[in-house]
C-alpha positions in Angstrom: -19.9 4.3 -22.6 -17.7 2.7 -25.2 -16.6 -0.9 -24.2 -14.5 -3.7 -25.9 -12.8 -1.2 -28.1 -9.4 -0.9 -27.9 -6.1 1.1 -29.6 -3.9 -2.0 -28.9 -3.0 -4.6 -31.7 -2.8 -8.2 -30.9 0.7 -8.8 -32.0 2.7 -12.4 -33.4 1.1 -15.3 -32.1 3.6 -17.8 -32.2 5.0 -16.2 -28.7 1.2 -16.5 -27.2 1.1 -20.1 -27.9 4.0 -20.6 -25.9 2.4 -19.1 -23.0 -1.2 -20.1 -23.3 -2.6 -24.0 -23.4 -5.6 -22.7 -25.8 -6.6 -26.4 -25.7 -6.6 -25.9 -22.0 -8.2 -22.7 -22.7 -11.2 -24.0 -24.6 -11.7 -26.8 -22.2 -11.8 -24.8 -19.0 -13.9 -21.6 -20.5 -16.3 -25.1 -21.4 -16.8 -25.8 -18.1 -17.1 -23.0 -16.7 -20.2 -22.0 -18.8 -21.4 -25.6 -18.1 -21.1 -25.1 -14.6 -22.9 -21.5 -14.8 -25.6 -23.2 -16.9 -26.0 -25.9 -14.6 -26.5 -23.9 -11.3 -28.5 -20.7 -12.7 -31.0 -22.9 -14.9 -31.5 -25.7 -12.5 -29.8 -25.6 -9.1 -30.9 -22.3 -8.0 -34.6 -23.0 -9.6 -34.6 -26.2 -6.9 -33.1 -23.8 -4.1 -30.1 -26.0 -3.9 -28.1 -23.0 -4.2 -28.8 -19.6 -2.6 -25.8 -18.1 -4.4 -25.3 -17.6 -8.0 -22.5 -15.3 -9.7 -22.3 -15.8 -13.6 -18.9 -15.5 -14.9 -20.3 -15.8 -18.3 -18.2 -13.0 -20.8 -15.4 -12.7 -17.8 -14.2 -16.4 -18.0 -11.9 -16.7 -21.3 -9.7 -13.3 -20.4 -9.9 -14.8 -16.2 -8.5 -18.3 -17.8 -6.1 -17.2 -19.6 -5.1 -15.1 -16.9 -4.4 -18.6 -14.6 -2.3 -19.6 -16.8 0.1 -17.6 -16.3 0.5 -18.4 -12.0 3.0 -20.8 -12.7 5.7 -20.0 -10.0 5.8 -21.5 -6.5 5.3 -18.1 -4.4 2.6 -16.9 -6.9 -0.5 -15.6 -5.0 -4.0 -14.7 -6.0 -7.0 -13.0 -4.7 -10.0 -12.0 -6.2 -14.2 -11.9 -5.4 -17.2 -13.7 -6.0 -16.9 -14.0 -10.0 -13.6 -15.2 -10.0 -14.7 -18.9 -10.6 -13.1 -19.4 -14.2 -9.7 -18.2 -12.8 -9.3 -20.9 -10.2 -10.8 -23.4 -12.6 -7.9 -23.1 -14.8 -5.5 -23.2 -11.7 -6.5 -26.6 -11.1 -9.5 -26.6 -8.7 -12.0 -29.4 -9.1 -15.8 -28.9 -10.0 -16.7 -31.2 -7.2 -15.4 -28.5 -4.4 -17.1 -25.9 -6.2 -19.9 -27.1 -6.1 -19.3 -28.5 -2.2 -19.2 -24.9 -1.8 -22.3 -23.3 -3.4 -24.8 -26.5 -2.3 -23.7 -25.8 1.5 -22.3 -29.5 1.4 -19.4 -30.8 4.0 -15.8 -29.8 3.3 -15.9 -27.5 0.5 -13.3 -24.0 0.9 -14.9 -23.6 4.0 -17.1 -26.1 5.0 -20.4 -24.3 4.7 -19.1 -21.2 6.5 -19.7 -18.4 3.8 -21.8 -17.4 0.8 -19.7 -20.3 -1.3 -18.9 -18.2 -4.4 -15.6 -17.0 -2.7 -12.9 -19.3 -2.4 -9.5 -19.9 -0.7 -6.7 -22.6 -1.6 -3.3 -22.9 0.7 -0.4 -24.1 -1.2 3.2 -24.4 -0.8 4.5 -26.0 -4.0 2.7 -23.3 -6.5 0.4 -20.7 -6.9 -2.0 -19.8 -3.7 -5.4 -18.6 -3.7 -5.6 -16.2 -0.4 -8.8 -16.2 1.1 -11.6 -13.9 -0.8 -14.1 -11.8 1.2 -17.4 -10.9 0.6 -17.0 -7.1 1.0 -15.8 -5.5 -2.6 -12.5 -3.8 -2.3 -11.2 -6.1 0.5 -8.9 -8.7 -2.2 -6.6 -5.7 -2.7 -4.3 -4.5 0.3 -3.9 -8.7 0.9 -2.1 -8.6 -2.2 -0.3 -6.1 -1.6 1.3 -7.2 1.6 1.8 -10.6 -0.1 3.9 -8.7 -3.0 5.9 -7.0 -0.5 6.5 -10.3 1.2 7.9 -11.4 -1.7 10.6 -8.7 -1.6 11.5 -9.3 1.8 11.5 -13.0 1.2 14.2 -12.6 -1.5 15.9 -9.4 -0.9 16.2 -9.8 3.3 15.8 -13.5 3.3 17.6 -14.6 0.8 15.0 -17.5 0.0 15.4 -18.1 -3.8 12.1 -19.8 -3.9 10.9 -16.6 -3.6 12.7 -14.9 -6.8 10.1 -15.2 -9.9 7.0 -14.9 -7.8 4.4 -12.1 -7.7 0.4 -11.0 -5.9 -2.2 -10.5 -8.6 -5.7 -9.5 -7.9 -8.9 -9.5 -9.7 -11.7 -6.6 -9.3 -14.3 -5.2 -11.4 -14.5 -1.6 -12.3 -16.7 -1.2 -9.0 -14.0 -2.1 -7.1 -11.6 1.2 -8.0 -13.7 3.3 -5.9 -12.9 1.6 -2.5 -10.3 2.4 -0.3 -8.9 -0.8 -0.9 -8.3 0.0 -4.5 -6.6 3.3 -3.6 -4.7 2.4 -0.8 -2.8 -0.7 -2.7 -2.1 1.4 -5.6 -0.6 4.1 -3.0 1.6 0.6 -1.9 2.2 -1.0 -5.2 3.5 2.5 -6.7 5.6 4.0 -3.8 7.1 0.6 -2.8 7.8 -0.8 -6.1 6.2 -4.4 -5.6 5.6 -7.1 -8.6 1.3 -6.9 -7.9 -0.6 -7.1 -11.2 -3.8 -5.7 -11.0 -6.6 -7.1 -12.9 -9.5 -5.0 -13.7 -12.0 -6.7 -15.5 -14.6 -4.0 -16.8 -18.0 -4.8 -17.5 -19.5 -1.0 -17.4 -21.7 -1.9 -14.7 -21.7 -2.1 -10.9 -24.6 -4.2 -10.5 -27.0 -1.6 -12.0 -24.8 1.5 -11.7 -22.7 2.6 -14.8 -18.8 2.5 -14.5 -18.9 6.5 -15.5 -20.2 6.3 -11.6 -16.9 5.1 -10.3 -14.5 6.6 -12.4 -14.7 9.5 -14.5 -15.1 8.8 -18.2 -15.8 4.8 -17.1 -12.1 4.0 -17.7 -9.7 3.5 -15.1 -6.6 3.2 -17.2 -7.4 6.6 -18.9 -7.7 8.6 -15.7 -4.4 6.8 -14.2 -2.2 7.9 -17.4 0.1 10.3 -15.5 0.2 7.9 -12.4 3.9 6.8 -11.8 5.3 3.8 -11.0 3.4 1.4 -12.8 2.7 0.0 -16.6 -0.5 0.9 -17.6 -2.7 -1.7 -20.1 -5.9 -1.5 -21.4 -7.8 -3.5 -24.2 -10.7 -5.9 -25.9 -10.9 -9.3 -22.9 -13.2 -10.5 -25.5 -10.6 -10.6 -28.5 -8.1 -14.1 -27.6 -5.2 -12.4 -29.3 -5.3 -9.5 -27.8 -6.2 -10.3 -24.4 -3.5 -13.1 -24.6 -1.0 -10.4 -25.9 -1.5 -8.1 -22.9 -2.1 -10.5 -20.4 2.0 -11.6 -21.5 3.2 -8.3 -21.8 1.5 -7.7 -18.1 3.2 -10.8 -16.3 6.6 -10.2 -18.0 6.7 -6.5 -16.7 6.1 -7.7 -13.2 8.4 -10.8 -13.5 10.8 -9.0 -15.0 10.8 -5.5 -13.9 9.3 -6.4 -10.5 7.2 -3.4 -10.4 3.4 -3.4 -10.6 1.0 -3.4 -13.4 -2.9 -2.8 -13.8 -4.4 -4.7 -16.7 -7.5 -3.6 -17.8 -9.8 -5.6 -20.0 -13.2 -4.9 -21.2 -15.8 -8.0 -20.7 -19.6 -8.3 -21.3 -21.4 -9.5 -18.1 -23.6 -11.4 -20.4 -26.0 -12.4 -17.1 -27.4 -10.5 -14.1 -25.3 -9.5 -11.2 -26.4 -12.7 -9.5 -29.4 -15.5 -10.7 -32.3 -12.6 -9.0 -31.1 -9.8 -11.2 -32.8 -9.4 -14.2 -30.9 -6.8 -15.4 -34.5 -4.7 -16.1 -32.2 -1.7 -15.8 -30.1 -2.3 -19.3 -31.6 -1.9 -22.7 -32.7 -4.4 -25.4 -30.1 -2.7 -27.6 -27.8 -3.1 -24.8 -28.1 -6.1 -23.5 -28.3 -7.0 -27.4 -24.8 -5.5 -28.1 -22.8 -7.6 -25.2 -24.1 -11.1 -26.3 -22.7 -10.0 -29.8 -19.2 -9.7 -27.9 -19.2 -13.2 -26.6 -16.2 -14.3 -25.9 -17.1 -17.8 -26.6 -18.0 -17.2 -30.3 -14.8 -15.4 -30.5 -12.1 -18.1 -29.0 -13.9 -20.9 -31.0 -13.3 -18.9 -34.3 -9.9 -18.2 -33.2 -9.0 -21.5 -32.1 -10.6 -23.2 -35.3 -9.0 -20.4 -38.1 -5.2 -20.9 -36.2 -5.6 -24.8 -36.2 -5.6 -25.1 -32.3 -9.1 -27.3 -32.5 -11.3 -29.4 -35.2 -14.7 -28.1 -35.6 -15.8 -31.4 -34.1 -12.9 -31.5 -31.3 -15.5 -28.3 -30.1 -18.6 -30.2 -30.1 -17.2 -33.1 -28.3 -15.5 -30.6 -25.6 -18.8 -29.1 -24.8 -20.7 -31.7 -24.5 -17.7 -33.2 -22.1 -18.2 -30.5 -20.2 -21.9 -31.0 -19.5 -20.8 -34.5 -19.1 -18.1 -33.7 -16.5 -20.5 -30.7 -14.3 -23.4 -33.0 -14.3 -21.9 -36.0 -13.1 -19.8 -33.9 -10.3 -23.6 -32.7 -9.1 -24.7 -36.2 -8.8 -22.0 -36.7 -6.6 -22.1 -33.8 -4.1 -25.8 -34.0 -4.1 -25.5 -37.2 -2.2 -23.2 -36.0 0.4 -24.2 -34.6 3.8 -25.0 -30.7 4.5 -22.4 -29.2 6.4 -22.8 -30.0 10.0 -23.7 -26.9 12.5 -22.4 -28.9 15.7 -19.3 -27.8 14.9 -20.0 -24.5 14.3 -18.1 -23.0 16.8 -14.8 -24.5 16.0 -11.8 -22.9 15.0 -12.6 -19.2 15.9 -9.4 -19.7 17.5 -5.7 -22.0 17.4 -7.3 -25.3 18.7 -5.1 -28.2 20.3 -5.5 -32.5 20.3 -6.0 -34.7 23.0 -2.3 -34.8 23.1 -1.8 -31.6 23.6 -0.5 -30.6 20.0 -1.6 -27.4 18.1 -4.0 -28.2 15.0 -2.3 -25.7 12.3 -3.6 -24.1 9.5 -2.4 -25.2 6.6 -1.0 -21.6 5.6 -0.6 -18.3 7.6 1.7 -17.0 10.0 5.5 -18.0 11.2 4.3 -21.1 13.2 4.5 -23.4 10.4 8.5 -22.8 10.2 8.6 -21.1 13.4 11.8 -19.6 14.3 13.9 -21.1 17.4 13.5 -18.9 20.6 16.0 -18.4 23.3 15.2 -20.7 26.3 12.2 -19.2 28.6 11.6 -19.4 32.1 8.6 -18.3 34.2 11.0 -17.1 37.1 11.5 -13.7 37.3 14.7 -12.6 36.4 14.1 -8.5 36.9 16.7 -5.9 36.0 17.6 -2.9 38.8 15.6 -0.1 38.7 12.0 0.8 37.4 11.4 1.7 34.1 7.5 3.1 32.2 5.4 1.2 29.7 6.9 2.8 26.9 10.4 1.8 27.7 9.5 -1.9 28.9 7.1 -2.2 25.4 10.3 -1.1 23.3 12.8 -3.1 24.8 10.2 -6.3 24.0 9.8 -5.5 20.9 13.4 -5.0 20.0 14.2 -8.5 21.4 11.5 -10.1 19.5 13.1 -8.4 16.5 16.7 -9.2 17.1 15.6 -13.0 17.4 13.0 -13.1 14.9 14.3 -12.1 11.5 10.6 -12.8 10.3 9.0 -10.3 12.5 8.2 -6.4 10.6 7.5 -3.5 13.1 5.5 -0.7 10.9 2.9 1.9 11.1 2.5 6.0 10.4 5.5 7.5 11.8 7.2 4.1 13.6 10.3 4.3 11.6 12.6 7.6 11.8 10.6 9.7 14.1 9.7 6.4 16.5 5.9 6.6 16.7 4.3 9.4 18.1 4.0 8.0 21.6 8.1 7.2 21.1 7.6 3.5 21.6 9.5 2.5 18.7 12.4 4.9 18.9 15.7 3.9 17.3 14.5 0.5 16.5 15.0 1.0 12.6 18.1 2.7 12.9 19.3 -1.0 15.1 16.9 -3.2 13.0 16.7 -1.6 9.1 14.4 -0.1 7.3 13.3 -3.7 5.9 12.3 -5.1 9.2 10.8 -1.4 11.1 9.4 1.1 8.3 7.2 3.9 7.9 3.9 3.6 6.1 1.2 5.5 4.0 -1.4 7.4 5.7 -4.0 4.3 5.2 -5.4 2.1 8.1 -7.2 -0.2 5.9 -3.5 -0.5 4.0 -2.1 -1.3 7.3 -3.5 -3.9 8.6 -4.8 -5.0 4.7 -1.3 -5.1 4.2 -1.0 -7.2 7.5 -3.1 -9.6 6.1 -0.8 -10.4 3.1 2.1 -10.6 5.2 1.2 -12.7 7.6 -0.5 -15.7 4.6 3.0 -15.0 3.6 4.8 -16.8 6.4 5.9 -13.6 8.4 5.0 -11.7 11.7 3.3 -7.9 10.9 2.9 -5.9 13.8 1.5 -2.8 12.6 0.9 0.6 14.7 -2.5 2.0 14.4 -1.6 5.3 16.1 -4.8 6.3 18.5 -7.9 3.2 19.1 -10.3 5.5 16.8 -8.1 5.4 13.8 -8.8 1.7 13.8 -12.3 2.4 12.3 -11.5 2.7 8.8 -9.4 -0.5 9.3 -12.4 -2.0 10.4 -13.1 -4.6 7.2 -9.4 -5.7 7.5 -9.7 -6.2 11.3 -12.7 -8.4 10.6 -11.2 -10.3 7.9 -8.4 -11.0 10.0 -10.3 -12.4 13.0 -13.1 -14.3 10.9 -10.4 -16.0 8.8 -9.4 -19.3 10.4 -13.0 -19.7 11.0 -14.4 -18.8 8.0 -11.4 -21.3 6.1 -12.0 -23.5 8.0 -8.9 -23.8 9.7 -7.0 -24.0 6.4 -6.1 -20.2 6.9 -4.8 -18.0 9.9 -3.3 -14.5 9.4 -1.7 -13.9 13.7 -0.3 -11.0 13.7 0.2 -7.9 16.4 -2.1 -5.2 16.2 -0.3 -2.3 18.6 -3.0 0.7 19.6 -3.0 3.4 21.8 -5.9 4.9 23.2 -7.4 6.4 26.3 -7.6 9.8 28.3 -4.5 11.6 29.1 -4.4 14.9 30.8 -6.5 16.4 27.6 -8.5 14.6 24.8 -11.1 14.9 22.6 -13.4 12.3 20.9 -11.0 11.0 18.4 -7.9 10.4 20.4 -9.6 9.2 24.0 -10.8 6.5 23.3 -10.8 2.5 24.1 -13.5 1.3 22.9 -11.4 -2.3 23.3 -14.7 -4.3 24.3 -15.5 -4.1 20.5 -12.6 -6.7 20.0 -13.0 -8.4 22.7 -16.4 -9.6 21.3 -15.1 -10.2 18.4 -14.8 -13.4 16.6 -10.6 -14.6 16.6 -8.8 -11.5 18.2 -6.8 -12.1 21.8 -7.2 -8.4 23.2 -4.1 -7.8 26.1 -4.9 -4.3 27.7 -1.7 -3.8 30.3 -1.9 -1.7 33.7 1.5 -1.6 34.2 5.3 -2.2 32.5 6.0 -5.6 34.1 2.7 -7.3 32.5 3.3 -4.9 29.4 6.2 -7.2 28.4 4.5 -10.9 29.5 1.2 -10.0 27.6 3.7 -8.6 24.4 6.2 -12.0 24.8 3.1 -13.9 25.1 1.2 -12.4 21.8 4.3 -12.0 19.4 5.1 -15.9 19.8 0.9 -16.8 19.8 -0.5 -18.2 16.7 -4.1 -15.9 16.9 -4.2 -12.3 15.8 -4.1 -10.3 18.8 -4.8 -6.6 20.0 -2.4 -4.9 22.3 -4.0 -2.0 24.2 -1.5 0.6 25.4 -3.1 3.2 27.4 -1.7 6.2 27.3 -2.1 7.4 30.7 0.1 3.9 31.8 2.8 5.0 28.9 5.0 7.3 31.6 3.0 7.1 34.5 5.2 6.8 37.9 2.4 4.2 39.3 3.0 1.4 35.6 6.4 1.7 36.6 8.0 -1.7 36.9 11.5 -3.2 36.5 11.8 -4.8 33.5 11.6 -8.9 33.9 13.6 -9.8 31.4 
């Protein structure tokens, strides 16, 4: 396994420093190790924090890699070593540290293992909430970057134009679903994603050669189309600055995706318990001597960026700056568990008012309704589920410019229950589309729409093809609990299921209790075409993530018959 060699050539600098603040550089990769230093060495020993990931060899190419979010629709997502990133994006040691001692407020007020984070923002760069499962950042991402292009293309919102979804995995991650299905997306829908592999050869103990054949992901995705390939040294400032630029101008630019790939030493154990007993001498020998540190000193020294002593006084700052940002959050209060139970849902004031998230969903600029009225106002005649569903949706759609309709076979064809026939032919194939054959890229995808302001409601075509969706479907109900209320993803999940006149174990089922035990989701299960269209009204104007059950014996059965109520 050869790592941190590479045939690219770090080219004129003068262009880097225009991009990169290596002052900025230096002081943030500073921190960063002084934070590592400060929790692995001390913290964790006094069991003041549970959770340690080192980002110690990934932080320079992950800070440089910050600097470059710079536009105002700029989204990020990454896993539980992305630390250095968000460091150079602004974030504050204090809430970092919030997060990893358990302490009120924090990214989530005590509500996960603190070493993944989530920041809303609507004036910059947005860090969409991370999850604890590896593989989960990426279809997010993807539906973000596709939000982008409908924002600007189908929109018409300008504020929209130079932004892009970048993700961060390690070479673990390419062998999830998630990997593979938001390459499918990135590729086949042409979206401005960069994907950031940061390859230390190891997932925890197992070597990369496990996950990818020949341990190089760039290598085995040579003949891939639709997207810029890069690969090279994260350890080398010149050269990792040069493809980081070349990587964000192809997606600015071109406004098709990339995947960066950068070899970096994981210079500590997978977290503060591993010893790493399963690596060398020699090996673990050979990665200290690619420091990065070492490396961006030298460099920063030989080009005039820094004074020798300029680097001495910046470290000890950073000591200076971690410690004194400990001394603080060690005297405030634990996270209080009486409120535990809060936010697993849209909660209202005294006064009646909604308590938003801060980002998520179409309620935050929601769109202006036609008038409603809870007297019935029926048409003649009686019409089946399927008709009374499709005739909701296409209102909602006609009125709702920020609603997508999409799924496996919803666009030309109309799903395979016919539910949404001829709605893209009235509504476009921007706003009703087919997709990949990918459940976790569905409602992953979901996800990353939704954080983006709009109104997914993806198909998931029989209730048993919502298993491999499964990690999405939980991150989507967990998250404005698990944010703390400072993220909420509502979205529309249509899926058939049930017996009808022949089945089998895959396409029978209904299995809907699951959800409705689940943490955030509003499950609606209709019995007939009348309450099909109240419980669809009600969930595509809700602000919670909800489930709509359509059972396919009700779809065309003469006893759901209703007229349709308007």
């Amino acid at each position: 396994m050869q790592l941190f060699k590479s045939p690219n050539q770090p080219q004129e600098t003068d262009n880097q420093d225009s991009v990169f603040d290596w002052h900025k550089v230096a002081k943030d990769v500073l921190i960063s190790r002084a934070l590592d230093d400060l929790e692995e060495f001390d913290l964790v020993k006094q069991k003041k924090v549970l959770y340690q990931f080192s980002a110690r060899g990934h932080d320079m190419a992950q800070i440089m890699l910050g600097q470059i979010l710079n536009q105002q629709k700029d989204a990020v997502s990454g896993y539980y070593r992305s630390r250095p990133l968000l460091l150079s994006m602004g974030l504050p040691v204090e809430q970092f540290l919030q997060a990893t001692m358990m302490k009120q407020g924090g990214f989530s007020n005590g509500r996960d293992i603190g070493v993944v984070f989530n920041q809303p923002n609507h004036d910059g760069a947005c860090v969409l909430p991370m999850s604890g499962g590896v593989g989960a950042q990426y279809t997010p991402v993807a539906g973000w970057a596709q939000a982008v292009e409908y924002h600007r293309n189908h929109l018409k919102d300008s504020n929209w134009d130079a932004a892009m979804g970048l993700v961060l995995g390690g070479d673990g991650s390419v062998a999830t679903n998630g990997f593979w299905s938001s390459l499918t997306m990135a590729t086949t829908l042409e979206l401005p994603m960069l994907f950031y592999i940061e390859d230390n050869g190891y997932g925890i103990s197992v070597p990369s050669h496990f996950q990818t054949p020949g341990g190089n992901i760039v290598k085995n995705l040579a003949s891939f189309r639709g997207i810029k390939m890069l690969s090279g040294d994260g350890t080398n400032p010149e050269e990792a600055a040069e493809l980081i630029q070349q990587a964000n101008e192809h997606v600015r630019n071109e406004r098709k995706p990339v995947l960066l790939r950068l070899t970096v030493p994981r210079l500590n154990g997978h977290s503060a318990q591993d010893t790493q007993s399963y690596k060398s001498s020699e090996r673990i020998e050979f990665e200290k001597q690619h420091d990065p540190l070492p490396k961006l000193k030298k460099f920063l020294i030989s080009n005039g960026h820094l004074e020798e002593t300029e680097w001495g006084q910046l470290a000890q700052q950073a000591k200076d700056h971690c410690f004194e940002a400990y001394q603080r959050v060690d005297k405030q209060d634990f996270a209080d568990p009486a409120g535990v139970e809060q936010h697993a849902f849209e909660e209202f004031d005294e006064a009646g008012q909604a308590i938003l998230q801060q980002q998520g969903g179409i309620h935050l600029d929601a769109p202006t309704f036609p008038p409603s009225s809870s007297e019935v106002m029926a048409e003649p005649g009686r019409i089946n589920m399927v008709t009374a569903i499709r005739k909701t949706l296409d209102f909602e759609l006609t009125h709702n410019k920020k609603m997508l309709l999409f799924g496996e076979d919803v666009g030309v064809k109309g799903g395979v229950h016919a539910v949404t026939l001829g709605l893209q032919e009235k509504h476009g194939e921007a706003q009703v589309f087919d997709t990949s054959l990918s459940e976790e890229g569905i409602i992953g995808r979901s996800i990353g729409l939704s954080l983006a302001g709009l109104l997914p409601v993806p198909e998931i075509q029989f209730r048993k093809y919502a298993d491999p969706a499964e990690e999405q479907l939980n991150e989507t109900g967990t998250m404005r609990w698990r944010t703390n209320n400072r993220f909420a993803a509502p979205m529309v999940v249509r899926m058939a299921g049930g017996y009808f006149g022949c089945g089998d174990p895959w396409h029978s089922q209904c299995a809907e209790v699951k959800w409705v035990h689940a943490i955030g989701w509003q499950v609606a299960m209709p019995s007939n075409a009348e309450d099909a269209v109240g419980l669809l009204r009600y969930a595509l104007r809700n602000n919670n993530p909800s489930i709509f059950f359509e059972h396919r014996k009700m779809l065309d059965h003469i006893w759901a018959r209703r007229p349709y109520p308007g």
